[in-house]
C-alpha positions in Angstrom: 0.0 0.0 0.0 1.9 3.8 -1.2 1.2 6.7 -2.3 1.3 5.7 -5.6 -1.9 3.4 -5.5 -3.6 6.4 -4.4 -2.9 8.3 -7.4 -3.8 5.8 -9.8 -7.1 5.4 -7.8 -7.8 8.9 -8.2 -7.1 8.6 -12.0 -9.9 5.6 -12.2 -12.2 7.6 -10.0 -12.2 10.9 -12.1 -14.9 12.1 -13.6 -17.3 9.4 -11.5 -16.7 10.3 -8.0 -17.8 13.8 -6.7 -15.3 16.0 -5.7 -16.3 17.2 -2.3 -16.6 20.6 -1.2 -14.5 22.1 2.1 -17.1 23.8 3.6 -17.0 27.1 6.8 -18.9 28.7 8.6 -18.6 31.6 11.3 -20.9 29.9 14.1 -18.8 26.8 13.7 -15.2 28.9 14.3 -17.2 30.7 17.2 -18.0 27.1 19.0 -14.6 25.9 18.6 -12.9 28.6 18.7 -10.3 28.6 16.0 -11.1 28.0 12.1 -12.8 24.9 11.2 -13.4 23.4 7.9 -15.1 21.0 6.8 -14.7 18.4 4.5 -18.3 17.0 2.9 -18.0 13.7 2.1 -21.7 13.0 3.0 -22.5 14.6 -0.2 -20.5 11.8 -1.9 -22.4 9.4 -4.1 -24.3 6.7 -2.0 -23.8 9.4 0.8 -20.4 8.5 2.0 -16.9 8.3 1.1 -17.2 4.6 0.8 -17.8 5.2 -3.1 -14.3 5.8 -3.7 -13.1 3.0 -1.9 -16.2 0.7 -3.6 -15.7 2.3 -7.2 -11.5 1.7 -7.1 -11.5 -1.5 -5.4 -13.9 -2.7 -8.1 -12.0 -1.1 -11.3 -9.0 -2.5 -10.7 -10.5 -6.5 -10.7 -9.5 -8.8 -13.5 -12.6 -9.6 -16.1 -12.8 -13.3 -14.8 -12.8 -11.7 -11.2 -15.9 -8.9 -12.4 -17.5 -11.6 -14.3 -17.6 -13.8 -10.8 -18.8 -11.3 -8.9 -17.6 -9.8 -5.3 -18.5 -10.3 -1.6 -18.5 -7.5 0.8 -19.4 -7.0 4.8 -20.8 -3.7 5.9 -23.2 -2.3 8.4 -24.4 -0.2 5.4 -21.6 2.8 4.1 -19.4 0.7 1.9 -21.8 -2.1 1.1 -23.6 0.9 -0.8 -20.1 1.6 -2.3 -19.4 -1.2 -3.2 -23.1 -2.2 -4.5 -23.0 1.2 -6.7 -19.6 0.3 -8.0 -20.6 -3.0 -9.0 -23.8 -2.5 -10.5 -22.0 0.4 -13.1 -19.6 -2.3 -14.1 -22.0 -5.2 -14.2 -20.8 -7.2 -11.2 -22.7 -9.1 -9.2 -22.7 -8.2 -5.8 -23.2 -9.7 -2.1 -23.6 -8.0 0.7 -23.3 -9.5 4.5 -25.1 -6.8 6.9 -26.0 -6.9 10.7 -29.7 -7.7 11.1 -29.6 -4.1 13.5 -28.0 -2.1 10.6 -30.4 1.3 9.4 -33.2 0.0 7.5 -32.5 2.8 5.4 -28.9 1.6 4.6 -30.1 -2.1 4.0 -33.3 -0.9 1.6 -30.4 1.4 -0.3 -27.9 -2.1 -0.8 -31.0 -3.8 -2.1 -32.1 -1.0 -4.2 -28.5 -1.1 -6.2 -28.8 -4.2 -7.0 -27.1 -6.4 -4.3 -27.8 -9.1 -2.5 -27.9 -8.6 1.1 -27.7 -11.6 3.7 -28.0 -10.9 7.6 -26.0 -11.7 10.2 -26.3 -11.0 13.9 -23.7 -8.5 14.9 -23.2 -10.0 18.5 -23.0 -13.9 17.9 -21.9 -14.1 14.3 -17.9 -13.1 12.8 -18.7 -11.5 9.8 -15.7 -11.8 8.2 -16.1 -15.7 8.2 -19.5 -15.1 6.6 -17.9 -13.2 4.2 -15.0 -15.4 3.5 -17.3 -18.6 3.2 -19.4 -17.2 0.4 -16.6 -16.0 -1.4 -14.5 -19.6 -1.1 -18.3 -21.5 -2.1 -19.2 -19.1 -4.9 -16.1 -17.8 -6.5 -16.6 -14.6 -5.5 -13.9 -12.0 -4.8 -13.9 -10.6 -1.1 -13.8 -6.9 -1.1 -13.3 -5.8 3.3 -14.2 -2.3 4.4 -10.8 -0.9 5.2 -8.1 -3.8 5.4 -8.1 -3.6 1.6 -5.1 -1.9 -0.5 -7.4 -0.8 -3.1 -10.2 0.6 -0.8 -7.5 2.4 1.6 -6.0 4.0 -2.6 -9.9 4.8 -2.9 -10.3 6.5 0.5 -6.6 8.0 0.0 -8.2 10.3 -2.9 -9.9 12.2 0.1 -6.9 13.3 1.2 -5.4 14.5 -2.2 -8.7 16.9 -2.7 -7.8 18.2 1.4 -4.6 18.7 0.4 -5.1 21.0 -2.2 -8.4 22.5 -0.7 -6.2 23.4 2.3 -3.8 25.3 0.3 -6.3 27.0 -2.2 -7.5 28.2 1.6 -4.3 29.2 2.7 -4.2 26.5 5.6 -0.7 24.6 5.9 -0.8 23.5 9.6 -3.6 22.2 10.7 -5.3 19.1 12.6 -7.6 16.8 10.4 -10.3 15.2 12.4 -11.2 11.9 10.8 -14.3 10.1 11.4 -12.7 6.2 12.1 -13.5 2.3 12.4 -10.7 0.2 11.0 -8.8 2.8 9.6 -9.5 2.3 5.7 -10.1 6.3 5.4 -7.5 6.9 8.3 -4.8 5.5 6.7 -5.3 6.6 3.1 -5.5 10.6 3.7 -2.6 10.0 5.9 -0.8 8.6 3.0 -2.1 11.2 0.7 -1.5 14.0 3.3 2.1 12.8 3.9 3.0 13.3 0.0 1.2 16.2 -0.6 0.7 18.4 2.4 2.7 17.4 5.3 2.2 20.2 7.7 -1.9 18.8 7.6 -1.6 16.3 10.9 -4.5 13.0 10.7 -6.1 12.5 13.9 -8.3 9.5 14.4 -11.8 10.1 16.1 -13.9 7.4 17.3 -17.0 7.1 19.6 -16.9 6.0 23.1 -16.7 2.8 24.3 -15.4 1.8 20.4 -11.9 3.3 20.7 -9.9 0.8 19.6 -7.8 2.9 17.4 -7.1 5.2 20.4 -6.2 2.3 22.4 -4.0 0.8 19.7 -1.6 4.0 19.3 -1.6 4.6 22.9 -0.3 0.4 22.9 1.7 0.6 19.9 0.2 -2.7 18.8 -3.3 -3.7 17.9 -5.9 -3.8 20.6 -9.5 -4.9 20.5 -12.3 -4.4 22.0 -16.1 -6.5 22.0 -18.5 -5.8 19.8 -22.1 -5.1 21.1 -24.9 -4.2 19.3 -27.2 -1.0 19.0 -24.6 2.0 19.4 -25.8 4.9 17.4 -22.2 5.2 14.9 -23.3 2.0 13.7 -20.5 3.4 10.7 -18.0 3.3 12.1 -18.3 -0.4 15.0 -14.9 -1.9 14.1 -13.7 -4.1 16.9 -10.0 -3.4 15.8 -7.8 -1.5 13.7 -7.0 -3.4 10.3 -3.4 -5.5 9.8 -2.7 -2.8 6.8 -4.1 0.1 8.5 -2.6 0.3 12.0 1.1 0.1 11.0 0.1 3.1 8.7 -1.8 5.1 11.7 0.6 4.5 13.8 3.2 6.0 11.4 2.2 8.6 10.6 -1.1 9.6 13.0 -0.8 12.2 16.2 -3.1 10.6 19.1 -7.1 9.3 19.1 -9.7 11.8 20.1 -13.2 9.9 21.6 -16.5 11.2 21.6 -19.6 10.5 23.0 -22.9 9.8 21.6 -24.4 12.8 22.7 -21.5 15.0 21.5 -22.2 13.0 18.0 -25.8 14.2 18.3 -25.0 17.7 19.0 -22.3 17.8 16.1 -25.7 16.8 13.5 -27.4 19.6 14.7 -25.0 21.9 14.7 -24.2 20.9 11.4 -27.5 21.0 9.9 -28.3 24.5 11.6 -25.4 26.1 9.7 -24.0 24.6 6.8 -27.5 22.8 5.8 -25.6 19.2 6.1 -27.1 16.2 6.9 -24.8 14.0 9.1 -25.4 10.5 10.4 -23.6 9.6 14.4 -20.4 7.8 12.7 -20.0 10.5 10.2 -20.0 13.2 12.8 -17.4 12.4 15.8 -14.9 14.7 13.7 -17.2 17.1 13.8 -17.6 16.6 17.1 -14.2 16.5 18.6 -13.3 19.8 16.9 -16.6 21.6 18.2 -16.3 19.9 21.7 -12.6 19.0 22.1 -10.7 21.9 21.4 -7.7 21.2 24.0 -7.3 17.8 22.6 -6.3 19.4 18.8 -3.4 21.3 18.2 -4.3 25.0 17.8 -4.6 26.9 15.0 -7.0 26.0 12.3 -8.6 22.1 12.2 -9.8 20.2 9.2 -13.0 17.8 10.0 -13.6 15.0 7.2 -17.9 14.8 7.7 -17.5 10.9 6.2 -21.2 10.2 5.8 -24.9 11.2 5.7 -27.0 7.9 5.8 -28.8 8.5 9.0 -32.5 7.1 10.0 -34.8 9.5 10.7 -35.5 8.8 13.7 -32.1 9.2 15.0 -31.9 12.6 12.6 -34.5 13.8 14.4 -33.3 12.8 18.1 -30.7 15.2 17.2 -32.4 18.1 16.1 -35.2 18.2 18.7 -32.7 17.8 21.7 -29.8 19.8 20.3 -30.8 22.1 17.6 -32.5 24.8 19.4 -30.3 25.4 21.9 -27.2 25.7 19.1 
């Protein structure tokens, strides 16, 4: 996995992937109290980054392999990835998702054309689900973040920051990404450490689920048990990924956690004044850099928003507790 993957990744993803904007506004720099920008990945295709992770991870398959078909686990983000990708190339597609993922996410999978099967996130391993299907159908096995070609994909994120940042006149700066195993993580870190060096990658992660955080802090790979029903359903990862940890811990300054509520807040704040629709996992950056300010370095701070596929329900949690107070 280099820098170089990245770039070829971006070259396959151009003119099919959106370029996301880097979004500011005043109230947010007034809350946090230094300059905060915002990366908008939640207007991505399928509503997350996981498109470009989906869309190169699929483009760089062999025609026997496309013709086969591929096998992916997700709670919902980057089976819709990868169930987009697939479906514009004509590859079929199987999805493995947790019977408690967002209906919304699930209908979405089915919508593009995958096949989803359930599994129950507490008693079931869904990589051995997904590594069974693949070995009794011939299918290739795409994961969510331990993946060279999805961490190139995600890496493209960081080559659009870099040069956002300097269009903006930003060249030392925190960015706050939203992370489960590390596939985005590691891949603007790569990006960032080629093309804008001064730009330091900062893991967040939701409480109780901060493996990553752990994992620096150990400088080895640490896990924690999975349990069902947490509201950043995107980003549950019991552990950082064999690729992406030794990548993290290369080149990443220390884990910032969140909680729940804070995640909730960050929606609201972010829908009251840059008209974004966040889901929980998508906004713990968010989060930390509206609600964390000692634990960033100071000066200005990127925040990557990594996804918008949130149940109304939970949406609307978030507005009617936190959006009239902010």
């Amino acid at each position: 996995m280099n820098y170089d993957m990245i770039r070829a990744a971006d070259q396959r993803l151009a003119g099919y992937m959106r370029r996301t904007p880097l979004l500011t506004a005043p109230q947010l720099d007034a809350i946090a109290g230094r300059r905060v920008f915002v990366k908008a990945e939640n207007l991505q295709h399928t509503g997350s980054f996981k498109f470009r992770g989906g869309w190169s991870a699929i483009t760089s398959l062999s025609g026997k392999q496309r013709e086969a078909g591929v096998v992916a686990f997700s709670s919902g983000n980057h089976a819709q990835g990868v169930a987009m990708a697939a479906a514009a190339h004509d590859v079929p597609a199987v999805i493995v998702m947790p019977a408690d993922a967002p209906e919304a996410k699930r209908r979405n999978t089915e919508w593009l054309g995958a096949e989803v099967q359930l599994f129950d996130r507490a008693g079931e391993d869904r990589a051995a689900i997904g590594a069974k299907l693949a070995e009794e159908r011939g299918l290739t096995l795409i994961k969510p973040f331990d993946e060279p070609q999805v961490i190139a994909g995600q890496g493209t994120t960081g080559l659009e920051i870099a040069k956002q940042a300097k269009a903006a006149g930003v060249e030392v700066a925190d960015v706050l990404i939203c992370c489960g195993g590390g596939g985005l993580t590691s891949g603007i870190a790569l990006a960032l450490e080629a093309e804008a060096p001064g730009l330091k990658p900062r893991p967040v992660e939701p409480e109780g689920f901060d493996d990553v955080k752990k994992s620096l802090e150990a400088g080895s790979i640490q896990s924690i048990e999975p349990r069902p029903g947490a509201l950043c359903d995107a980003i549950l990862s019991p552990s950082p990924g064999e690729l992406t940890f030794p990548i993290m811990k290369r080149l990443c300054g220390p884990g910032i956690v969140v909680t729940e509520e804070e995640a909730l807040k960050a929606m609201a704040v972010a829908f009251s004044h840059l008209n974004m629709v966040l889901e929980p996992g998508g906004a713990v950056g968010l989060a930390a850099a509206l609600f964390h300010p000692d634990e960033s370095e100071g000066g200005d701070v990127i925040v990557v928003a990594s996804g918008g596929n949130v149940d109304p329900a939970i949406f609307s949690r978030a507005i009617t507790e936190h959006g009239v107070a902010l």
